[in-house]
C-alpha positions as CSV (number, residue, x, y, z in Angstrom):
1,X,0.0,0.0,0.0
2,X,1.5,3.5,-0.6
3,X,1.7,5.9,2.0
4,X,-1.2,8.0,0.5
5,X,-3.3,5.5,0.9
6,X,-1.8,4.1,4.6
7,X,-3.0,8.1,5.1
8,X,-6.5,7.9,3.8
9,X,-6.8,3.8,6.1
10,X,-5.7,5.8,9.4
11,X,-7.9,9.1,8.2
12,X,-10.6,6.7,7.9
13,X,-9.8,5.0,11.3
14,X,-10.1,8.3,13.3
15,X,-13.4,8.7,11.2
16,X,-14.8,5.5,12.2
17,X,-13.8,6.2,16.1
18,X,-16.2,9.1,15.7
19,X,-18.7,7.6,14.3
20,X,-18.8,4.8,16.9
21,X,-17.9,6.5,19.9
22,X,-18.5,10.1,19.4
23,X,-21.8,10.8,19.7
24,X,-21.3,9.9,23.4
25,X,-21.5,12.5,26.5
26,X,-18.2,14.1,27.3
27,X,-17.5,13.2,30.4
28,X,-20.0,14.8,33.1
29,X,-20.5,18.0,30.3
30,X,-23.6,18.6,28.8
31,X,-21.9,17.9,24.8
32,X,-20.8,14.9,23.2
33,X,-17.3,13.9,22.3
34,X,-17.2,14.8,18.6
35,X,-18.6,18.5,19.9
36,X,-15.8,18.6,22.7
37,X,-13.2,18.0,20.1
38,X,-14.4,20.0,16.9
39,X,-14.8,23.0,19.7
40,X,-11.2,22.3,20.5
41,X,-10.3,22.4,17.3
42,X,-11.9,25.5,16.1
43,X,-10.4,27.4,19.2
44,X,-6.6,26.5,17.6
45,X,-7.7,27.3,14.3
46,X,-9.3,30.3,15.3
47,X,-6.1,31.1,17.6
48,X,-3.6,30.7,14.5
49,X,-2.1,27.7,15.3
50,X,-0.1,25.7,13.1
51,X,-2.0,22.5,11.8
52,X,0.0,19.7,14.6
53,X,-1.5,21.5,17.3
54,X,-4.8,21.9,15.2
55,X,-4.7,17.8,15.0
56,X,-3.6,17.6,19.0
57,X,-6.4,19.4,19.6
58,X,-8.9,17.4,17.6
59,X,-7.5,14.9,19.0
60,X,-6.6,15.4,22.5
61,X,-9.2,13.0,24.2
62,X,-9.1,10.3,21.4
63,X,-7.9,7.8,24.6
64,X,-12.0,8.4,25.3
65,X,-12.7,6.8,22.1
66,X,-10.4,3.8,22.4
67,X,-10.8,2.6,26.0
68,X,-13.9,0.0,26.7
69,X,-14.5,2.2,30.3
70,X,-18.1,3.7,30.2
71,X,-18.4,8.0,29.5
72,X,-18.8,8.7,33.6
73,X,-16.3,6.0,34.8
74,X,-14.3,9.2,37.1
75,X,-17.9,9.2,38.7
76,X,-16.8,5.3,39.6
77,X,-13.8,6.5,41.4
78,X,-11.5,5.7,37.8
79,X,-9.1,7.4,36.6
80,X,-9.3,6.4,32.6
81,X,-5.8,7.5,31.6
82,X,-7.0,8.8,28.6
83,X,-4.0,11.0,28.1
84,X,-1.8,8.2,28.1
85,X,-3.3,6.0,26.0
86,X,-3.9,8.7,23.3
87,X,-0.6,9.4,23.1
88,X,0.7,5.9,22.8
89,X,-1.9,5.4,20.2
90,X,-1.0,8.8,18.1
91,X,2.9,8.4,18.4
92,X,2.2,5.7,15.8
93,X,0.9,8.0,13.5
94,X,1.9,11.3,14.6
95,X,5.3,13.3,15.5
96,X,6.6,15.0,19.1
97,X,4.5,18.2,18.0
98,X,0.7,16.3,17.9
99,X,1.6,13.8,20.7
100,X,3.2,15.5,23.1
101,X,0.7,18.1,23.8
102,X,-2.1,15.7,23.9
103,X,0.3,13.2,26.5
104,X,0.6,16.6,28.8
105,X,-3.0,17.7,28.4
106,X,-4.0,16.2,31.9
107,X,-0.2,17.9,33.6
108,X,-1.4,21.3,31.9
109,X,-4.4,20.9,34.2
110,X,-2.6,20.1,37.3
111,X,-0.4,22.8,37.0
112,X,-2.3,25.6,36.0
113,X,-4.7,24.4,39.3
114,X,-1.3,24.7,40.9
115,X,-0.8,28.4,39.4
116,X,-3.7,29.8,38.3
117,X,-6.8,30.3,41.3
118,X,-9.1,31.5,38.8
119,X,-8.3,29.0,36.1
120,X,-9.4,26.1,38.6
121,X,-12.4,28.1,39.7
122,X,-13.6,27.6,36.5
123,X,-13.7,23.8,36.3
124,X,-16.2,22.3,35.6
125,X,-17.5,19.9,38.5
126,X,-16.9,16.8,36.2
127,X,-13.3,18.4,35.4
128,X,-12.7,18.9,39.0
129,X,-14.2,15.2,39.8
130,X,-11.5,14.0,36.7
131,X,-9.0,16.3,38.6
132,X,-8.8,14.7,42.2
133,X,-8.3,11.3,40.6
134,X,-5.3,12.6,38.1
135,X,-3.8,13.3,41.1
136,X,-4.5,17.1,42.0
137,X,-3.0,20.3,41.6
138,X,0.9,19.8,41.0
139,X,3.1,21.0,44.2
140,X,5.6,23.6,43.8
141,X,8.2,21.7,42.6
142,X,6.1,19.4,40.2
143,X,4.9,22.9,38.6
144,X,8.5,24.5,37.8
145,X,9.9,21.3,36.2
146,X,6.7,21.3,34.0
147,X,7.5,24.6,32.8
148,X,10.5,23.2,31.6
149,X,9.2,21.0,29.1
150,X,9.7,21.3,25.4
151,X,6.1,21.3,24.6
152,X,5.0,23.5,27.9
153,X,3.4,26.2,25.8
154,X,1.4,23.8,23.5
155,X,0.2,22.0,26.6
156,X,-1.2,24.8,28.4
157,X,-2.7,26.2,25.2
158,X,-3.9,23.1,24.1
159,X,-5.8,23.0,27.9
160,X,-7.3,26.3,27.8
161,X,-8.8,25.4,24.7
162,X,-10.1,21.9,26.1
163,X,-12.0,23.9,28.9
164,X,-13.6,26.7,26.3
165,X,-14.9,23.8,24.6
166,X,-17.6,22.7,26.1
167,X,-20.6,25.0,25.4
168,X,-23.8,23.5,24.3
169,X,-24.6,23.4,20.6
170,X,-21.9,25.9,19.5
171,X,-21.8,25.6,15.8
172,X,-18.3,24.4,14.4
173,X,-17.2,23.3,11.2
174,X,-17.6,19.2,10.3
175,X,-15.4,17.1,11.5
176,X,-13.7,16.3,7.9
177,X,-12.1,19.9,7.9
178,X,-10.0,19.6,10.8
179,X,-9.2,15.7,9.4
180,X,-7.3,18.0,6.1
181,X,-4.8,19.2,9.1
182,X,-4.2,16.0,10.2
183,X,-3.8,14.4,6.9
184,X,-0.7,17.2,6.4
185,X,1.0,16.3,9.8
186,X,0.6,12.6,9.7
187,X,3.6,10.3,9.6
188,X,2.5,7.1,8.0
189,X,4.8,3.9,7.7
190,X,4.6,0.4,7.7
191,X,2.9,0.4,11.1
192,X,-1.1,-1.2,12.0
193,X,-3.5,1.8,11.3
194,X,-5.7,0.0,14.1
């Protein structure tokens, strides 16, 4: 197969995730996971970023669509690991500049809890429920040797993005748009699409 058409198997694999799984509730918040991650998306377009963090933000909560755990499992005391598994599942696909910021998503939380009072008094009960079980705010310590990370800036961006989208029936551009972005970042090889 060439690696135009591995691109067009794996385009069609994120596709079909959405499809199955993204018509479901996001997580405690009144909008479904396709909404939560077109939102995203249009907030990085719309902020003039370049078209990997477009994709990590499309993509930053695809570890939702992959796991078998039920939409409200953090109401269960579970801590899904979504950022993890998204990432391990992207860096098959995608480079540092996608993965990264959609691996540190969930430490962009923690430490702008840590820094910011306002920032976590805008959470979301459901985001400060998923909060407790990633582990809380970062301590002192935990936040400066985030900030010197590579992909700090992406991270918190990407973050603030993931909490502006969440509103209710905000109309945002299909989902196949923001797939062009990824289709220009992608790094196909020999490697399972699945």
């Amino acid at each position: 197969m060439t690696s135009n058409g591995r691109s067009e198997v794996l385009i069609q694999v994120i596709a079909d995730l959405f499809a199955r799984r993204g018509l479901e509730m996001y997580a405690g918040e009144p909008i479904t996971q396709t909404e939560h991650a077109l939102q995203a998306a249009l907030q990085a377009e719309q902020s003039g970023a370049d078209s990997a963090l477009i994709t990590a933000a499309l993509l930053h909560d695809v570890g939702h669509l992959l796991h078998g755990l039920d939409e409200d499992c953090a109401a269960d005391g579970i801590d899904d690991k979504h950022e993890a598994l998204g990432a391990e599942w992207l860096s098959r696909h995608f480079g540092f500049e996608v993965v990264e910021p959609v691996r540190l998503h969930v430490a962009a939380k923690r430490y702008l809890c840590a820094v910011d009072e306002d920032y976590f008094a805008q959470l979301s009960p459901a985001s400060r429920l998923s909060l407790h079980l990633q582990g809380g705010p970062f301590t002192h310590a935990q936040a400066r040797k985030f900030e010197e990370h590579p992909c700090f800036d992406a991270a918190i961006q990407l973050r603030r993005w993931d909490e502006q989208a969440k509103i209710p029936q905000l109309p945002t551009p299909p989902l196949e748009r923001y797939l062009d972005y990824a289709r220009t970042v992608m790094q196909v090889s020999s490697h399972e699409t699945q």
